[in-house]
N, C-alpha and C positions, 0 to 999 in steps of 0.2 A: 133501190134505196137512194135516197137523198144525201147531200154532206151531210158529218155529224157534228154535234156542239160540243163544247167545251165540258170534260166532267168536273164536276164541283170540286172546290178545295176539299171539300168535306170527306167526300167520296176518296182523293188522291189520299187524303194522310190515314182512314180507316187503310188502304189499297197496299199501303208504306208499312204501316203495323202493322199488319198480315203477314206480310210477306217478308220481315222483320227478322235477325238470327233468331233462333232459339222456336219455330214453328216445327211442330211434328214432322218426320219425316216420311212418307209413303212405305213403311217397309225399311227394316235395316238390312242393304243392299250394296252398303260401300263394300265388302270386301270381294263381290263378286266386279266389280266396275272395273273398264278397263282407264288404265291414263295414256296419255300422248305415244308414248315407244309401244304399247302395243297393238293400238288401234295402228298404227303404222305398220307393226309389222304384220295384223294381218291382211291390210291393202297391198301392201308393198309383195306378202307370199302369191298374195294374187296377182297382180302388173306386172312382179317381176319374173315371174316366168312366162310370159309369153314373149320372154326376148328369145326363147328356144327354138320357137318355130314363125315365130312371124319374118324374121328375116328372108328366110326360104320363101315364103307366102309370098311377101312385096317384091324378091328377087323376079321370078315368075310372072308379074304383073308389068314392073318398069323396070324389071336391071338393075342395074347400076345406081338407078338415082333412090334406092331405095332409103338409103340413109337419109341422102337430102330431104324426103318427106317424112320422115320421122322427126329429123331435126322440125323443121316447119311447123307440120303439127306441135309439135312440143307447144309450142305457144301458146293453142288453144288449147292443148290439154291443164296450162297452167289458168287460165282463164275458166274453165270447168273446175276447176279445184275449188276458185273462190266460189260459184253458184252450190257445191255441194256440201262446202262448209256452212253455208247458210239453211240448205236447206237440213242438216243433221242440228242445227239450233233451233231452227223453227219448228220441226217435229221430234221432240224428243222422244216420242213413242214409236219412230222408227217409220219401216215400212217402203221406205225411199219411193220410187217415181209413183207407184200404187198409192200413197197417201197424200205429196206433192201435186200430183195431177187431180187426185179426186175433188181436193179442198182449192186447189187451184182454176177448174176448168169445170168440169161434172164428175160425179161418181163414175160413170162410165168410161170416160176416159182416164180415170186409175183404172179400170177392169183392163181396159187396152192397154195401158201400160206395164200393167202385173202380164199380160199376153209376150207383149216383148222382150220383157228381160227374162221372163221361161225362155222364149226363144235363143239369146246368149248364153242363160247356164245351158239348157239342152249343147249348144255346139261346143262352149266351154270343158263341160267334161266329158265328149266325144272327141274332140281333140287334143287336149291335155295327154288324157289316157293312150291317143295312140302317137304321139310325138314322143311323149316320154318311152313309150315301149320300143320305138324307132332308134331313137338313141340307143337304149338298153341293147339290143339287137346291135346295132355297128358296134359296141364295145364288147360283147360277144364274138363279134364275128371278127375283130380284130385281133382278139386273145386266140382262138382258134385258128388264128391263120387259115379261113377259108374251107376249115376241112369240114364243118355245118353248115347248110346254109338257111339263116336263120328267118331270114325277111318274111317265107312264108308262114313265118309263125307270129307275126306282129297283129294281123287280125283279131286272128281268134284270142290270142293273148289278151288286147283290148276287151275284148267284148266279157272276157272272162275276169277282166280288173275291174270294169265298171260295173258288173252284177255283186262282184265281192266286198264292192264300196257301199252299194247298197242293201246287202245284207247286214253288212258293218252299223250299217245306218236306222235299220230294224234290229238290231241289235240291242243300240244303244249307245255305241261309242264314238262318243264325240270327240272332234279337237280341240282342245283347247288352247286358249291364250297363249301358255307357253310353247304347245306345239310350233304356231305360229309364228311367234320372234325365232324359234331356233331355223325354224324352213329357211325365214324372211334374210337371217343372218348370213345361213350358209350361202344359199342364192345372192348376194351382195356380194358374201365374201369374194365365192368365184366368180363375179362379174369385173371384179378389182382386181383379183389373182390373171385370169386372163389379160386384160389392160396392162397390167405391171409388165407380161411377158412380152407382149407388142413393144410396148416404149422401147423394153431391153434389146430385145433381140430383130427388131426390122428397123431399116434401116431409115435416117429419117428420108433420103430420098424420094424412098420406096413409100412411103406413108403420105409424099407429098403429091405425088406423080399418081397412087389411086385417087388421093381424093381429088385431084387437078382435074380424073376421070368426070368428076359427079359436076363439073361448069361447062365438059366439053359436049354433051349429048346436048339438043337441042329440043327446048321445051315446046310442047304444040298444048293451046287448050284442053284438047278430051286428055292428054297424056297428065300433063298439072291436077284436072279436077279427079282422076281416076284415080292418081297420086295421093292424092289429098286424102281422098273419103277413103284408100283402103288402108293408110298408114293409123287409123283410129284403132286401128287392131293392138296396137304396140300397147295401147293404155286400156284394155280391157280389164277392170276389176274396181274402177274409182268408184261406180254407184255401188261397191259394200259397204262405202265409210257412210252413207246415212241411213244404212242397215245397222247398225250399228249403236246408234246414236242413245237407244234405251239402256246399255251398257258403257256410256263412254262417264267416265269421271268427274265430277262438278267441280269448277262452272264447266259447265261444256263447250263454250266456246272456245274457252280457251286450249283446249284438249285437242279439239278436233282441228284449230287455227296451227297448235304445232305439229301435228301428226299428219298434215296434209304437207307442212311447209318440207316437214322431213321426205314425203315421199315426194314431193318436187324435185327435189336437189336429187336422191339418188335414185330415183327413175334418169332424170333429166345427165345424168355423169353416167348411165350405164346404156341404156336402150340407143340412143343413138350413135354413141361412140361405137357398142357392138356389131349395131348395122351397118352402116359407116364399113368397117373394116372386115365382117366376113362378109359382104355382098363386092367390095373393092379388092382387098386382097391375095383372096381366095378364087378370084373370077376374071383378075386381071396381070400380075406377079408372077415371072418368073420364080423356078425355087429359090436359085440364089437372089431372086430380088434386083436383079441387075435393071428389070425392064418393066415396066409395068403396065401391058396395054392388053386391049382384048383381042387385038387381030394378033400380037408377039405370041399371046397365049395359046390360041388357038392353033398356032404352030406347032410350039412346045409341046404338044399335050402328053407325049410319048414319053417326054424327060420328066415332064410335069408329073407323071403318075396317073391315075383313075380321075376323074369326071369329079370336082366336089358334089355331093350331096347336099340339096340344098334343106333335105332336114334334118340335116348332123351340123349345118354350118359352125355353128358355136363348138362343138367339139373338135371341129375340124382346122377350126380358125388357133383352140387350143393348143393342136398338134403343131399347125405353123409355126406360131409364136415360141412355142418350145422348144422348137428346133431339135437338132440330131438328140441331144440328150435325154431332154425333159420331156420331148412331142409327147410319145405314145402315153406316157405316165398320165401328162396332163390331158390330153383329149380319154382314154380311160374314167379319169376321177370326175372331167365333166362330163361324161356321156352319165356316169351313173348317177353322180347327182340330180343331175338333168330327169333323168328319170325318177328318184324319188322325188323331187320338188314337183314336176309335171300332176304323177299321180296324186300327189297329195292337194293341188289344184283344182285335180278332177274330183277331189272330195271335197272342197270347198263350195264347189259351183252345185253338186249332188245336195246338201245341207242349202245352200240360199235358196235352191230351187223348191224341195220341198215348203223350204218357210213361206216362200211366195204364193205358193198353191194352199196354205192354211190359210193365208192373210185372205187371199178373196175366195175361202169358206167361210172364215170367220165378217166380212161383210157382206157376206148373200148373197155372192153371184156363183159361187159354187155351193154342190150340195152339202147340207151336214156330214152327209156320209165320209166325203174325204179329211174330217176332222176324226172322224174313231179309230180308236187307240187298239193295239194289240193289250186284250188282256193280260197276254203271260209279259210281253215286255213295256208294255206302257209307252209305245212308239206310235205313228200314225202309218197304220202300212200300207193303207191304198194309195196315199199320196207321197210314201219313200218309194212304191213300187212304180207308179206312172211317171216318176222322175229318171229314176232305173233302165226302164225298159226304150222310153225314147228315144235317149243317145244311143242304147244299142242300137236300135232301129237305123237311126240315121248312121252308123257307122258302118253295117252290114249293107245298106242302101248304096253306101258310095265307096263300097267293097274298101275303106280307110284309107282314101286318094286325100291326102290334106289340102291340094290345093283345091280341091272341093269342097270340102269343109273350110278352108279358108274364104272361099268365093261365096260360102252362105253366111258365113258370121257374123258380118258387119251391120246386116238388119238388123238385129234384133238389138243392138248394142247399141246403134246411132238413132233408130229409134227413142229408146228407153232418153239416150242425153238429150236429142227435141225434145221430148216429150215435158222433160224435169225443165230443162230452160224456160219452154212457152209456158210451161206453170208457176212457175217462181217468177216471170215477167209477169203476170197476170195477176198474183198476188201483190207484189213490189206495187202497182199500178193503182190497186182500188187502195191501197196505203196511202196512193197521193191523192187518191180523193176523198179521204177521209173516214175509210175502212181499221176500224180497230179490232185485234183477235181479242174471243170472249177471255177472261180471266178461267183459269182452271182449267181449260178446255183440252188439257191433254195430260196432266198431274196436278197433283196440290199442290198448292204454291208451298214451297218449302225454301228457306234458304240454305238449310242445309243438301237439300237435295237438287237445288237448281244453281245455285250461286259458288257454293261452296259454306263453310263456317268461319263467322267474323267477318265475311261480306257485309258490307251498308245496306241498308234498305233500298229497297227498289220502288220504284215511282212508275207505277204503271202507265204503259202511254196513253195520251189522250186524244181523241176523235181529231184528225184534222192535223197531229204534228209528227205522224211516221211518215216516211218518204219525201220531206219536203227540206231537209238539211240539204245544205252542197253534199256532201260525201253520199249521199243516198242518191242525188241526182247522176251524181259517177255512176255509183253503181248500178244506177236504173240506164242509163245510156250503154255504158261497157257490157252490160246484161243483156243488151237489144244487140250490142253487135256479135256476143257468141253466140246466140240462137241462130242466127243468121248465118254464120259459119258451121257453125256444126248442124244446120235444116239443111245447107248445101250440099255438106257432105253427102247427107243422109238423099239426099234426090238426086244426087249422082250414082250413088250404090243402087237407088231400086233403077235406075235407067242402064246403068255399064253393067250390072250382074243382074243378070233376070232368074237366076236359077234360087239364089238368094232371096228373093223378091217373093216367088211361087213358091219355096217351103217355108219362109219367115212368115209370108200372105196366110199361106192355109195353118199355120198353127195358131194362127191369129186368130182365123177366122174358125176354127172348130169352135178354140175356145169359150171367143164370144156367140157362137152358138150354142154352147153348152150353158151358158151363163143366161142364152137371152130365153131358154129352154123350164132354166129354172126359172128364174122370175115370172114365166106366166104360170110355171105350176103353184106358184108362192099365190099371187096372186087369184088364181081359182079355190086357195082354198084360205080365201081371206085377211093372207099375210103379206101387208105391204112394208116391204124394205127402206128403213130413212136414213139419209145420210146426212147429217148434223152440219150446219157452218161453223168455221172458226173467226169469222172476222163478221160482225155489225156495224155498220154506218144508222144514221137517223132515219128512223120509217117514219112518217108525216101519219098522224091519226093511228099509231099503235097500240094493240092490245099486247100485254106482257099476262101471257099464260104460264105459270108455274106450275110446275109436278115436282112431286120426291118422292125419294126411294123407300119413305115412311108409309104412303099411303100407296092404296090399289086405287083410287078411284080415278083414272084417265080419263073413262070414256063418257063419266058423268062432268067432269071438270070439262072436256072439249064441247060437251054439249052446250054447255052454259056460255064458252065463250065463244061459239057460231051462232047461237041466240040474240048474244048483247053483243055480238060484232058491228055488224049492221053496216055491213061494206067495209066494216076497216079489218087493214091484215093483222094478223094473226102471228103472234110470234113465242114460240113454247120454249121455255126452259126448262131443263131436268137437273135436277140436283143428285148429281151422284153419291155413293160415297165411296171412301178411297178405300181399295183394301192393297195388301201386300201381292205380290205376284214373283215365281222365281223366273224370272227371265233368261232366255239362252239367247249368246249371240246371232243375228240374223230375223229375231223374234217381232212380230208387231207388235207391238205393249201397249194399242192405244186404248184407253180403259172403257169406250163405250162398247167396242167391241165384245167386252165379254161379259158386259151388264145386260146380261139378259131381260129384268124388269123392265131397263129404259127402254130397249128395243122394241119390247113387248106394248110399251106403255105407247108412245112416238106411232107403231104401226098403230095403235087405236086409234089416236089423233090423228092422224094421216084417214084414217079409216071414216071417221065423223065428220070431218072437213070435208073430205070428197062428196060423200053422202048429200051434204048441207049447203055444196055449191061454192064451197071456199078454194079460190082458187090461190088468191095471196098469203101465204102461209112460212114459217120460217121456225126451221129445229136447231135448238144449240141447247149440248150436253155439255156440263158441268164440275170441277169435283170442290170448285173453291163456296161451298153453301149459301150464306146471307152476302157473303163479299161479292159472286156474284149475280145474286138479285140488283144488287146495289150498281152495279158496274152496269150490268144488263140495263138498267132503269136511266143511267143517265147518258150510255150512249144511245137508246133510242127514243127516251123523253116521251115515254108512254101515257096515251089519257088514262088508261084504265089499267088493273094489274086483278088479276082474277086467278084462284087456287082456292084448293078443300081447306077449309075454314081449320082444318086439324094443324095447317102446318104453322098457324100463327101469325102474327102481325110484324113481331119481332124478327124472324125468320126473312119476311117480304121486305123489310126496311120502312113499314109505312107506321104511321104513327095508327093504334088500338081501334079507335074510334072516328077517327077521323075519315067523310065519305062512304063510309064503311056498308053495304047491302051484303045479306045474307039471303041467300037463292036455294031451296033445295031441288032436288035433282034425285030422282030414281030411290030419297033415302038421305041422298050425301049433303051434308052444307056446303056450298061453294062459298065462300065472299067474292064480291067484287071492292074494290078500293078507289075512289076517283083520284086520280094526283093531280095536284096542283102544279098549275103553272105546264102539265101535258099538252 
């Protein structure tokens, strides 16, 4: 496509009324909506537990400097923050890097991205589940004084918490929203509770003297980029907040602007100060604190006590800080927390996992079959149970070693963030060349559902002026430099862990076999899968083919316009229309998805064009009606606009009579319409 033109005043102020207070709202669905404190807390129930076991993780990788790379990172994870707060406004139907990538890059590369982030939840609640049981078990085995000894029961424990999450999950019982804020809260709280006892009770010397530790090792290349890409662990759960996004509150940006800013700050006061202090003071601190080095230590170890465990560190760091009095009480309260917050992590990841495996059933790379529901519960149980059974799999495989499971995690995770960055660069990009998103093309313009009520009218953009203000050029520059960093990461991780690499590889790669398995079956039996654009630029010599959801006639309508095409491409729009949907968090809510007719309709036309040698062809669905025909028509300044004569003049924006050819076809009247000035 070409730049596009200017859309007419005309066009902008019908664009303005439309989208105007007081327009129907898709479904009355406020009181299910989440606002800013809870979409926080449930990214935050997510990120903030993995301060449980990641410290131990990156202890085992770098020592000591494990803090310092978490600090580090912090930067770019706040730099990711802003890329996912945009992309949860840009897709308000959700679906996160599977919808970002599809609409940004190709369909297919959302299918590889829906591959990757399975590969995070899969290790997500494989690890949760048995970190938390880890804990669980040292504060067992602390109460008992020794006289059980529990560790071998941490396994199979695991394995039997993530099948009962998934029955849970065929069940029926969700978490919800408030679940969430109470997880999110306690998990804070004790993140704060811990910290308060540090302050009080070590000494500041002692606090100065371990972290003096994290300037005195010295940095080598592979040591920094190893650093680097595996401290991404610390912020595992930020691609739920554009999961999210068809539940978050309107206006949504603003929702999603605070409830990222909120998990900034307390990620940013918790995760690295934790690391920071049990990788330092637990590994380097005499008891009384007098000394603080790793060769004094190593000495001591006798007075010191047992070996820290490096995946109790948080509870262990507890007991420090609490010293003679308070230790055991408070390493106890967080071992058990730890543990519920963990598990109920591992149910979170179980839940995104599934939704992810609906979302690419419900675009065609998986088969219908893993969308059918349990009659008796109205669940999906082939795709709760393949969600289920993998993390077993992978737990039993690597007998529940976490620094194994830590050493495969980060595929799938730093994946998934490339992946949403090079997409959203890729979008941002054809915005400065003059790419504008179709109107409706993911809800009905509502201002009550998109803006909020008593918002101003909104001024749809036009061809040519998204991406080109200063503050977009920031954000298209500062955009280019975290892809970059966080693509580093991620080609550090498949080079320093290869084991990560070959099970992240091959889940990858079943799945897009299982996908590339279906589409030829689709295709031998005549059904071709379309996947719609959301952004038009000017096609030079366009035909503007219209379909609705009022009429069956596609295959008579695409006929007519591969006839009177005559070398010019082809550009189809479908008129949805809006219906209600009850949304669960995690859910794709994109509405072509479940418009069967358009899909039905689109594979015809896909079907006819191939047939007829059209190879320039272009699909965009719908839900905003005549507004956009109107929109459609003037950013790509169509010669001709051709649809079944049923659906009206009024409807297509063109004046009754004016140019006007009636064609029939198998039966059906099609018009053709010549516009002026196309």
């Amino acid at each position: 496509m070409t730049d596009g033109q200017p859309v007419s005043s005309a066009v902008a102020k019908t664009v303005a009324a439309t989208l105007a207070p007081g327009a129907p709202a898709r479904g009355a669905r406020g009181e299910r909506r989440l606002g800013a404190f809870l979409c926080w807390a449930v990214v935050f129930a997510d990120i903030g537990t993995s301060v449980y076991y990641v410290p131990g993780i990156l202890y085992g990788q770098v020592g000591v400097l494990a803090g310092l790379f978490v600090t580090l990172t912090l930067v770019v994870f706040i730099l990711l923050t802003l890329k996912y707060a945009e992309v949860s406004v840009r897709f308000p139907q959700g679906g996160g890097v599977v919808t970002v990538a599809a609409h940004g890059i190709h369909p297919w590369v959302g299918a590889l991205g829906g591959m990757l982030i399975l590969v995070d939840y899969f290790l997500t609640a494989a690890i949760s589940a048995d970190s938390g049981l880890r804990y669980l078990g040292g504060a067992l085995g602390g109460a008992l004084a020794g006289a059980v000894d529990v560790a071998p029961l941490v396994l199979p424990l695991a394995v039997v918490v993530i099948a009962l999450l998934g029955v849970l999950n065929w069940w029926g019982i969700r978490q919800s929203a408030i679940a969430s804020l109470l997880v999110a809260l306690v998990a804070f709280a004790s993140d704060l509770v811990i910290l308060g006892f540090v302050a009080y009770t070590v000494p500041m010397h002692a606090i100065l003297q371990a972290v003096g530790e994290l300037g005195a090792v010295s940095l080598r290349p592979v040591t920094l980029l190893t650093g680097f890409a595996g401290s991404f662990l610390a912020f595992s759960g930020l691609e739920s907040v554009s999961q999210l996004a068809p539940v978050m509150r309107a206006p949504r940006r603003r929702t999603v602007t605070i409830a990222l800013a909120f998990v900034a700050i307390t990620v940013g006061l918790s995760s690295p100060l934790l690391t920071i202090f049990s990788t330092t003071l637990l590994t380097t601190c005499t008891p009384d604190f007098a000394t603080c080095s790793p060769q004094v230590l190593q000495g001591a170890l006798a007075a010191h006590g047992a070996r820290p465990d490096p995946n109790q560190f948080i509870s262990e760091l507890a007991a420090l800080a609490g010293g003679v009095r308070y230790g055991a009480t408070l390493a106890i309260a967080t071992a058990v927390a730890a543990a519920a917050l963990l598990v109920f992590a591992s149910n979170t990841a179980i839940i995104g996992a599934y939704h992810v495996v609906l979302a690419l059933a419900r675009t065609r790379f998986f088969p219908a079959i893993v969308e059918r529901k349990s009659v008796w519960r109205q669940t999906p149980t082939l795709a709760i149970a393949v969600v289920t059974v993998v993390p077993i799999i992978v737990l039993v495989a690597v007998r529940g070693d976490i620094d194994l499971l830590g050493a495969m995690y980060a595929f799938g995770l730093l994946g998934a963030f490339t992946l949403t960055c090079v997409s959203l660069d890729v979008l941002r990009w054809r915005e400065r060349r003059g790419a504008v998103p179709i109107v409706g093309h993911a809800e009905h313009p509502s201002a009550t559902h998109d803006r909020g009520a008593g918002a101003p009218a909104a001024h749809h953009p036009e061809p040519g002026t998204l991406g080109r203000s200063t503050g977009a050029r920031i954000n298209f520059v500062v955009g280019i430099l975290t892809t970059l960093l966080v693509g580093i990461a991620w080609a550090t991780n498949l080079v320093t862990k290869p084991l990560a690499t070959e099970f992240g590889g091959g889940v990858v790669a079943l799945g897009l076999l299982v996908a590339l398995a279906y589409a030829a079956y689709q295709r031998r039996h005549q059904v071709h899968p379309v996947f719609p654009t959301i952004m038009l630029r000017r096609v030079p010599h366009a035909v503007l083919v219209v379909l609705g959801a009022e009429t069956s006639h596609a295959e008579q309508v695409a006929l007519a316009a591969c006839q009177s095409a005559r070398g010019r491409p082809l550009v189809f729009l479908y008129l949805g229309e809006p219906k209600p949907r009850r949304v669960q968090r995690f859910q794709l809510d994109d509405p072509y998805v479940y418009d069967v007719h358009a899909k039905r309709a689109f594979s015809t036309a896909h079907r006819v064009c191939a047939r007829a040698g059209r190879t320039t062809t272009y699909f965009v669905y719908s839900l905003a009606g005549a507004l956009a025909v109107r929109h459609a028509r003037a950013i790509l300044a169509p010669e001709e606009i051709i649809a079944a004569d049923a659906l009206g003049a009024v409807v297509l924006g063109v004046a009754p009579t004016t140019g006007r050819r009636i064609e029939e076809v198998d039966g059906v009247a099609v018009a053709h319409y010549a516009v002026d000035g196309g």
